[in-house]
C-alpha positions in Angstrom: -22.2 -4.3 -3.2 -21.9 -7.9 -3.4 -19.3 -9.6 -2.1 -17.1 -11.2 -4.7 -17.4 -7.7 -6.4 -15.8 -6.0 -3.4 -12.7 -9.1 -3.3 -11.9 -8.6 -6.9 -12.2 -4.5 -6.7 -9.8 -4.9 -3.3 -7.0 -7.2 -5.2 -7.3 -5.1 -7.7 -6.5 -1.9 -5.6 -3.9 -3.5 -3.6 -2.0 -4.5 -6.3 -1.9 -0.9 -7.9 -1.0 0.2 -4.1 1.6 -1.8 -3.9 3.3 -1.1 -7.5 2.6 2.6 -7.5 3.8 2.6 -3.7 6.9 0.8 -4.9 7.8 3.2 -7.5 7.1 6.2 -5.4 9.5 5.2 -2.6 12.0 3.9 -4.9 12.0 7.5 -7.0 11.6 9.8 -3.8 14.7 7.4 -2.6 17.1 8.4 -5.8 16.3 11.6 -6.1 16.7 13.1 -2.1 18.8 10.2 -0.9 21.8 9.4 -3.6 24.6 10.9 -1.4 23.3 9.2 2.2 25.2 6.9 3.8 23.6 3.1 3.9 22.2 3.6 7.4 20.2 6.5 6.3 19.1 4.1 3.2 18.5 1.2 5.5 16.1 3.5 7.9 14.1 4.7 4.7 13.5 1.7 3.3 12.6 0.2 6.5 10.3 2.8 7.7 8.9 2.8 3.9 8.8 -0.7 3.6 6.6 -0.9 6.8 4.3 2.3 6.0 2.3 0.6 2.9 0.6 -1.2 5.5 -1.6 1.4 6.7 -3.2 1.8 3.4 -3.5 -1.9 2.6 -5.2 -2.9 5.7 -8.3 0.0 5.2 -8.7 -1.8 2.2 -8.7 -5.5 3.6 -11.1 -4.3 6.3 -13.3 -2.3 3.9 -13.4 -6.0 1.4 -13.7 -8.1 4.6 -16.7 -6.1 5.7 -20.2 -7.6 5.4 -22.5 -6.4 2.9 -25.0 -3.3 3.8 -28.4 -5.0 4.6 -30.9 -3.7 2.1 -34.1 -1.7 3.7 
């Protein structure tokens, strides 16, 4: 797959992670969380706010990776 294609399939994937991820978080948030005290808030949206990384850096490496050499 050439390379540019890869970049603009990876932006595009990263920025449906990142809006889909948003809106999960944010719903699961309201719906189990709406009597917790802020502390209990603060530590979800922390730990929340950190876990989207995982995700978003297989797909940097798998856009930064070189090209399959043909045979």
């Amino acid at each position: 797959m050439p390379v540019r294609l890869k970049k603009f399939i990876g932006s595009i994937l990263l920025v449906a992670l990142v809006v889909i991820y948003a809106l999960v978080a944010t719903a699961v948030a309201t719906a189990r969380l709406a009597e917790s005290s802020w502390v209990v808030h603060l530590a979800y949206f922390f730990f929340t706010g950190l876990l989207w990384v995982l995700p978003a850096m297989w797909i940097i490496k798998w856009m930064a990776s070189a090209p399959k050499p043909r045979g």
